[in-house]
C-alpha positions as CSV (number, residue, x, y, z in Angstrom):
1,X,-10.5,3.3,56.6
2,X,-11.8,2.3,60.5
3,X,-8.3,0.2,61.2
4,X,-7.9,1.9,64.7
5,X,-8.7,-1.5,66.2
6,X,-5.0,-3.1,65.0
7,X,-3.4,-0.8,67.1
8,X,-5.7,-2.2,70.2
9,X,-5.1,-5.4,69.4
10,X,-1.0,-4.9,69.1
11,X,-1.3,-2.5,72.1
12,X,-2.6,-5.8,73.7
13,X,-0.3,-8.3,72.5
14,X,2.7,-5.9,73.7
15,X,1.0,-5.5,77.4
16,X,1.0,-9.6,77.4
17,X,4.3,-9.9,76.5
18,X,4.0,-11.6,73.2
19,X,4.9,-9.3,71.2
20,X,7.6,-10.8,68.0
21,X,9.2,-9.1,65.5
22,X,11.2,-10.5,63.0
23,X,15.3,-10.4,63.0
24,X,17.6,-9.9,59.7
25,X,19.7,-12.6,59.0
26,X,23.0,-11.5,56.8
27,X,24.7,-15.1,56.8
28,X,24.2,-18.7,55.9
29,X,22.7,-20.9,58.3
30,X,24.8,-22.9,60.8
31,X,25.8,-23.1,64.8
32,X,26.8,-19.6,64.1
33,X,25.2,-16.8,62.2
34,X,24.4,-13.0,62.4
35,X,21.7,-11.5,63.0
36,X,21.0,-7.9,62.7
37,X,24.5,-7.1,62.3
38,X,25.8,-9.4,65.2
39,X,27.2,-12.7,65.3
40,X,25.6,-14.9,67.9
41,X,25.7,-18.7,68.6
42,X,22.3,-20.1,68.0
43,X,20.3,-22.9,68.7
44,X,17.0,-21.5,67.2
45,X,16.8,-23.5,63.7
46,X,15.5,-26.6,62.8
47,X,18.3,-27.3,60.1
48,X,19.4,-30.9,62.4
49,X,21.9,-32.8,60.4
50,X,23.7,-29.3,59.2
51,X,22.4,-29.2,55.6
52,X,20.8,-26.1,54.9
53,X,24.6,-24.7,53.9
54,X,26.3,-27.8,52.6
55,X,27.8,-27.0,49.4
56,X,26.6,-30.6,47.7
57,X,23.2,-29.4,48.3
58,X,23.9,-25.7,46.6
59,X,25.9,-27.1,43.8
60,X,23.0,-29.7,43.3
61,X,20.5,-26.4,43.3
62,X,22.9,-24.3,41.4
63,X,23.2,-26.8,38.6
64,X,19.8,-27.4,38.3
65,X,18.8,-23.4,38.3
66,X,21.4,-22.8,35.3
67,X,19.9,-25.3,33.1
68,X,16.3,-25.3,34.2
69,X,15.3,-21.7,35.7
70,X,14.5,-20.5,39.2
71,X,11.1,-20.7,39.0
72,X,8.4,-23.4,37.8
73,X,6.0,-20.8,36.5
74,X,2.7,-22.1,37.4
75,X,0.5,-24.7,38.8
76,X,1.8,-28.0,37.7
77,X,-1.7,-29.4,36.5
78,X,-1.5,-26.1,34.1
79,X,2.3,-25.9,33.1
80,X,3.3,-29.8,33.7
81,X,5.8,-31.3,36.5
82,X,9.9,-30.8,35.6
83,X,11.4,-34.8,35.7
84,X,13.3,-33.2,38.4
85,X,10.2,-32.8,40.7
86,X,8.7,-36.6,39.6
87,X,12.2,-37.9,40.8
88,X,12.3,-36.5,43.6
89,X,8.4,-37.8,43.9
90,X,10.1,-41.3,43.2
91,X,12.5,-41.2,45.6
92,X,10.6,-39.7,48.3
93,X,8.2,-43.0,48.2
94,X,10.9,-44.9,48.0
95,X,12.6,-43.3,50.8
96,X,9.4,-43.8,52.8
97,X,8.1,-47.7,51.4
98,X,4.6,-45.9,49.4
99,X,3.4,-46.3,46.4
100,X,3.7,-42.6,45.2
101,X,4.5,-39.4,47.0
102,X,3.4,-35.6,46.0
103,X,5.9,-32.8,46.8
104,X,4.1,-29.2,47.5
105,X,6.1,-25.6,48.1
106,X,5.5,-26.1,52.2
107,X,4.5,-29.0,55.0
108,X,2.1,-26.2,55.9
109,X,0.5,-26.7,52.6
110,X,0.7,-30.6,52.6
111,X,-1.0,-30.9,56.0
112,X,-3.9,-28.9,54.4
113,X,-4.2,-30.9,51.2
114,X,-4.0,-34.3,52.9
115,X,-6.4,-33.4,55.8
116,X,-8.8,-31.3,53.2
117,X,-9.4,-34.2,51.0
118,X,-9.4,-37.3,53.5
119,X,-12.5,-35.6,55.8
120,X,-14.8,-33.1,55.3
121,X,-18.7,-32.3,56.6
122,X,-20.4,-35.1,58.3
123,X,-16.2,-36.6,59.2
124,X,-14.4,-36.2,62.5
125,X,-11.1,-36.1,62.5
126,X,-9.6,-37.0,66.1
127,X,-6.3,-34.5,66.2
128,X,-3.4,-35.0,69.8
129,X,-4.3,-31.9,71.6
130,X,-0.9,-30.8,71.0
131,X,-1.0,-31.2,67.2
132,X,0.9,-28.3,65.0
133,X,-1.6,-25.4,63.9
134,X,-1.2,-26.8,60.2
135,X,-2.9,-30.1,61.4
136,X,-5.5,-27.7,63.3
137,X,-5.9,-25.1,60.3
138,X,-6.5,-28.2,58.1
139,X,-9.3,-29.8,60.3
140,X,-11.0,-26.2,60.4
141,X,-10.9,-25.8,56.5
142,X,-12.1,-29.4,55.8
143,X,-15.5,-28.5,58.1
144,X,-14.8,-31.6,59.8
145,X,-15.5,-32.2,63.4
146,X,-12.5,-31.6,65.5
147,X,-12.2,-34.2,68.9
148,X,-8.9,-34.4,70.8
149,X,-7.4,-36.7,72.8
150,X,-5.0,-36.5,75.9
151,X,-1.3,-36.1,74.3
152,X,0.1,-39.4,73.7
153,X,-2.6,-41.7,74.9
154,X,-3.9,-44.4,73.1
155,X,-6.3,-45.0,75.9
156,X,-7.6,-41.5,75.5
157,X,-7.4,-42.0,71.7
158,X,-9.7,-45.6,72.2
159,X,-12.3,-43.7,74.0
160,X,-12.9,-40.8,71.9
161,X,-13.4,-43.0,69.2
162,X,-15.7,-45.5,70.7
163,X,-17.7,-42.2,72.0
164,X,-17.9,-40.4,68.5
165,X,-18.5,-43.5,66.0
166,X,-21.4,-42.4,64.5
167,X,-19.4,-40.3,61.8
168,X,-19.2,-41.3,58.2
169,X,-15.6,-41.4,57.8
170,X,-12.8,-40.9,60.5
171,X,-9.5,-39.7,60.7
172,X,-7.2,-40.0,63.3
173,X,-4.0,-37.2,62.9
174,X,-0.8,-37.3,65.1
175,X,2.7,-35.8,64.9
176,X,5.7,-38.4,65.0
177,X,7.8,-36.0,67.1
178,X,6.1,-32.8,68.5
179,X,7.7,-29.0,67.6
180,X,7.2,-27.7,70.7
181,X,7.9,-30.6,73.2
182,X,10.3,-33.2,71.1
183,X,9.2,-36.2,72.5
184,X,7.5,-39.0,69.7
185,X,4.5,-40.2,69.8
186,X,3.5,-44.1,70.4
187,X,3.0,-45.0,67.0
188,X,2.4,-48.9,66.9
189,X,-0.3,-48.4,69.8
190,X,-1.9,-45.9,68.1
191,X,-2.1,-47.1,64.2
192,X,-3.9,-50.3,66.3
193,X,-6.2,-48.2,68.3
194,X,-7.3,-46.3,64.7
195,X,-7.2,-50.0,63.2
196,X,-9.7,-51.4,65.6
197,X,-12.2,-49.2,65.1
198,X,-11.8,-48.6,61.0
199,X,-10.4,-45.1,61.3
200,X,-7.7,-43.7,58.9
201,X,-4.2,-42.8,60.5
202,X,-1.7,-40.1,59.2
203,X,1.5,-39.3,60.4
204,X,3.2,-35.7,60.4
205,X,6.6,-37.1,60.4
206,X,8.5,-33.4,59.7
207,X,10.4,-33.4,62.4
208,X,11.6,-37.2,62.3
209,X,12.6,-37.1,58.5
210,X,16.1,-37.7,58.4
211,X,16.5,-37.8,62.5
212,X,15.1,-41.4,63.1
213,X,14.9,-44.5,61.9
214,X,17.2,-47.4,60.8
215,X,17.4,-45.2,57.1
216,X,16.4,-42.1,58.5
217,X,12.6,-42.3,57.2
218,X,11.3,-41.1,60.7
219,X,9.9,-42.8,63.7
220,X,7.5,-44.4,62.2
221,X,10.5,-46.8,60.4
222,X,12.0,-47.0,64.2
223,X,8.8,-48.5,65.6
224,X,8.1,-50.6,62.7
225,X,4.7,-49.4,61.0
226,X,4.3,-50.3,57.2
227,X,2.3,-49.0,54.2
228,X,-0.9,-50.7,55.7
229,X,-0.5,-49.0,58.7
230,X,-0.8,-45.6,57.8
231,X,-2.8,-44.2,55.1
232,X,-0.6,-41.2,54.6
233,X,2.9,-39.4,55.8
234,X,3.7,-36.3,55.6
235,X,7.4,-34.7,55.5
236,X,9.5,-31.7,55.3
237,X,12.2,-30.5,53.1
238,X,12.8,-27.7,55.1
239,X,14.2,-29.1,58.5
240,X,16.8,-32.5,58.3
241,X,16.7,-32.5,54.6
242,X,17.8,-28.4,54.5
243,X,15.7,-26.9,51.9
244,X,12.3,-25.7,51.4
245,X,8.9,-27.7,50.8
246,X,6.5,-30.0,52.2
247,X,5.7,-33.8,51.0
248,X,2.7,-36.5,51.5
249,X,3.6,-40.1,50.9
250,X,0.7,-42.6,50.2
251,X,-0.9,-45.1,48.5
252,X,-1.2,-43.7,44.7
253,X,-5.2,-43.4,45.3
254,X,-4.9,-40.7,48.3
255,X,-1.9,-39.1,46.2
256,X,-4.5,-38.8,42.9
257,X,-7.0,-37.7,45.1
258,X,-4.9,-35.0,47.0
259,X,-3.6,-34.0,43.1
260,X,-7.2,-33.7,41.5
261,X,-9.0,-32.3,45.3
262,X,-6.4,-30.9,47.2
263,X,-6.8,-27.0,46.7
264,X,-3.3,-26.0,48.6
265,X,-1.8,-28.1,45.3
266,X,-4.3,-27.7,42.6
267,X,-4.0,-23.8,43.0
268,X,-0.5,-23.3,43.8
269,X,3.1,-22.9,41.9
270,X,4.9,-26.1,42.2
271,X,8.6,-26.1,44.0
272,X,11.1,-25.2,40.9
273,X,14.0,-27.8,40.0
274,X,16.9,-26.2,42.2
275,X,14.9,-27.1,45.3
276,X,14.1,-30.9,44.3
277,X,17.8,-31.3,43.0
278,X,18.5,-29.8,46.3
279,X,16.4,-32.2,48.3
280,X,17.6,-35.6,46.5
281,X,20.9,-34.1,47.4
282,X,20.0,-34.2,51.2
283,X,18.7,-37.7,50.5
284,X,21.3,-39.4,49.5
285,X,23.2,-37.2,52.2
286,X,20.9,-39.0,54.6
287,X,21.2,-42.3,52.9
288,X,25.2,-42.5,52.7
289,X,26.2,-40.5,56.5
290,X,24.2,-42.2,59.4
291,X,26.5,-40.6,61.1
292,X,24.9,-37.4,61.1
293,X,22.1,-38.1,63.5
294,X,23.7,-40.3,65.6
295,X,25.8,-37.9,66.6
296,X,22.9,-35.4,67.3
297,X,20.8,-37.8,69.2
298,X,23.6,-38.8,71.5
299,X,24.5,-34.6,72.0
300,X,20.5,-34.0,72.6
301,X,20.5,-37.3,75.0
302,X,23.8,-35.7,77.0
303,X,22.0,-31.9,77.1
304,X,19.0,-33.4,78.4
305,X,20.7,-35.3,81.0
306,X,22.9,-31.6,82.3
307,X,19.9,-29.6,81.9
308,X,18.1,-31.8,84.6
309,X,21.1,-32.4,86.9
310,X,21.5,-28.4,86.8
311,X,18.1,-27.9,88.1
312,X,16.0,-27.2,85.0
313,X,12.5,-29.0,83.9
314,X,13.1,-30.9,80.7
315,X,10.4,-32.9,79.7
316,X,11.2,-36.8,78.5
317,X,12.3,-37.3,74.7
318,X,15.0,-38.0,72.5
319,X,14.9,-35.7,69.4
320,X,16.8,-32.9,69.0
321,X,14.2,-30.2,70.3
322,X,14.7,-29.5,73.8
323,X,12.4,-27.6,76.2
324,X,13.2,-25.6,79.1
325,X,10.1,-25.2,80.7
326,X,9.8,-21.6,82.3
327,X,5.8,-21.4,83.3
328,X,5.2,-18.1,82.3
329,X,6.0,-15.7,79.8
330,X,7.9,-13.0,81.7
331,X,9.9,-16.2,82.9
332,X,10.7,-17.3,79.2
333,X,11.5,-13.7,77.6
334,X,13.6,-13.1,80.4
335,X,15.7,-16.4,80.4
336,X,15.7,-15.6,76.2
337,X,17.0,-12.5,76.7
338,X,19.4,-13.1,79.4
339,X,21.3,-15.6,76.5
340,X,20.9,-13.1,73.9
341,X,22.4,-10.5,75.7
342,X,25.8,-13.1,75.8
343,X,25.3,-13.8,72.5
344,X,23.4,-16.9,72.6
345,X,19.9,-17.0,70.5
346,X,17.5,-19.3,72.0
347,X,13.8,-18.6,71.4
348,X,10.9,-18.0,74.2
349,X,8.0,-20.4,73.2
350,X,4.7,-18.5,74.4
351,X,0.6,-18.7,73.7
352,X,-0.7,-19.0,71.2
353,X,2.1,-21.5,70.1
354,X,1.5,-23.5,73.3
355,X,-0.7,-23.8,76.2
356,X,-1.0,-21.1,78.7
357,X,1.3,-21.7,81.8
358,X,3.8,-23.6,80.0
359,X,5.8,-21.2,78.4
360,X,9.4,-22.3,77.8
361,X,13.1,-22.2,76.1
362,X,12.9,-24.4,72.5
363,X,16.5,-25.4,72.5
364,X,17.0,-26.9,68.8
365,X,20.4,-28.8,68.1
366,X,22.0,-29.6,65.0
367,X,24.6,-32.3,64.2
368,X,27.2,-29.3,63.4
369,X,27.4,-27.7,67.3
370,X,30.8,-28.6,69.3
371,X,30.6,-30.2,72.4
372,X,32.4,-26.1,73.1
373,X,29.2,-24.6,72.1
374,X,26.9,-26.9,73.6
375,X,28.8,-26.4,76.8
376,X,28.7,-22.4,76.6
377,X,25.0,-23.0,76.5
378,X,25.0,-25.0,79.6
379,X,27.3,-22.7,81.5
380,X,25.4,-18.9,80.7
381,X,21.7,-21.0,81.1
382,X,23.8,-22.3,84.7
383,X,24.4,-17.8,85.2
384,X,21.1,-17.3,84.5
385,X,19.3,-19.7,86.5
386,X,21.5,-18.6,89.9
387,X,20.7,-14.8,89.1
């Protein structure tokens, strides 16, 4: 077969230095793990209040897996939903004040139901420019027009909207907290902006479950926006909560219409029991130890602060993801490799993940790293930068 052009195009992602390869893992997840036979400090996952290894989540999982299987065998509208999954379902709108929510196997694939069945040809869907590919990928499948607005700008947001209102139905799509920059977006002002002008408003709140919030639900509980001011949420088991699968939490008309049009659930296996025993395990983890994220917030708040009285450009926020910016990539694989090289794994964000020219450190913390750790970090970023 003519497949001669993949070695062009990986000859070309190696001479623009974004070339990735994937690492082996060979322990359980925490401040500390090794990788590829080496034990390194990292601050690479997304696992914030220290859950992915906690031993109430495995037995949960492990309890469930003896007595129910490891696998759910098959779509759910073909093989049924195990009463550990519509518990979890219960919770999860409870958690988050809905009606109903829908659990799927990834937050990838909830973002692509959700979007899919809310818009489609003839729809726009107005997207922040710096919305997570899964928001993006979800606009492109629905066939629905795709308009940005400036990052965080309801103003920008009001325009666009008044300039494109000739569309049958609209959507307007934000993150709560964005992946690559962890500030949070300005919820309240822009639920009233989609209000005024009759547009639906969904929230990817995946990286604010479990971090924020009075009960943890997310930002959207912080700034005060109700059922009515959002027709749909959609969360992550795989972050805060430790596990593994996406969620969409909603009215229980958008929820029957994501489970009778939404292709990334209708043709997919549904999440087996371990992993929703699991999850209401992190729940009630997050329900019963507050504790957890205010401690991270106050150790993200304090290694903003250092970063930017050592010299480095940290852009405003208050979640645990921390950018260095570096500019361009040569800078950020250097600076990533400088850490790794004393045993520190931080990750170089480059294009496509985000805009050219902006290139950075994602510094991710979790509720488990030592103010010790944290201060290593500080101190070999401190060697780098005067090298």
């Amino acid at each position: 077969m003519a497949l001669e052009w993949i070695d062009d195009v990986l000859g070309e992602v190696r001479r623009d230095g974004l070339w990735r390869q994937l690492r082996t893992v060979e322990s359980a997840p925490g401040p500390e793990i090794v990788v590829d036979g080496r034990r390194v400090l990292q601050f690479a996952s997304n696992d914030y209040l220290s859950l992915a290894a906690d031993l109430r989540l495995a037995e949960a999982a492990g309890a469930a897996a003896a007595t129910s299987g490891v696998g759910s065998s098959a779509s759910r509208l073909i093989v049924g939903t195990h009463g550990a999954v519509t518990e979890l379902e219960r919770q999860l709108a409870d958690f988050k004040g809905t009606e109903a929510a829908l659990v799927l196997p990834t937050g990838y694939m909830a973002n692509l139901a959700l979007v899919t069945v809310l818009a489609g040809r003839g729809d726009a869907v107005f997207a922040d420019r710096l919305c997570h590919a899964s928001i993006l990928d979800a606009i492109a499948l629905s066939r629905a027009r795709l308009v940005t607005w400036k990052h965080n700008d309801p103003e920008s947001l009001d325009a666009r909207l008044r300039d494109k209102a000739g569309y049958r139905r609209r959507l307007v799509v934000t993150e709560s907290v964005f992946s690559m920059d962890g500030d949070e977006a300005p919820l309240a002002e822009l639920a009233a902006v989609a209000r005024a002008h009759g547009a639906m408003f969904v929230v990817d709140e995946a990286h604010a479950t479990g971090v924020f919030g009075p009960t943890g639900a997310g930002v959207g509980e912080e700034q005060g926006l109700g059922p009515g001011d959002l027709t749909a949420t959609v969360g992550t088991l795989s972050k805060a909560l430790g596990g593994l699968g996406g969620f969409i939490a909603a009215s229980r008309a958008v929820i029957d219409l994501v489970v009778n049009r939404g292709r990334p659930f209708v043709y997919t296996t549904g999440i087996p029991p371990a992993q929703a025993a699991a999850a209401m395990a992190a729940l009630e983890i997050v329900r019963q130890e507050p504790e957890r994220r205010e401690r991270l917030l106050a150790v993200a708040c304090s290694l903003r602060e250092r970063l930017r009285a050592a010299g480095w450009t940290v852009p405003a926020g208050r979640s645990p993801i921390i950018p260095v910016m570096a500019g361009d990539v040569e800078r950020a694989v250097a600076l990533s490799g400088g850490l790794w090289e004393q045993g520190i794994l931080v990750p170089a964000i480059r294009p496509p993940t985000v805009p050219r020219g902006t290139s950075r450190l994602r510094i991710s913390l979790t509720c488990g790293h030592t103010k010790e750790q944290v201060e290593r970090l500080v101190e070999r970023l401190s060697e780098l930068r005067g090298a």
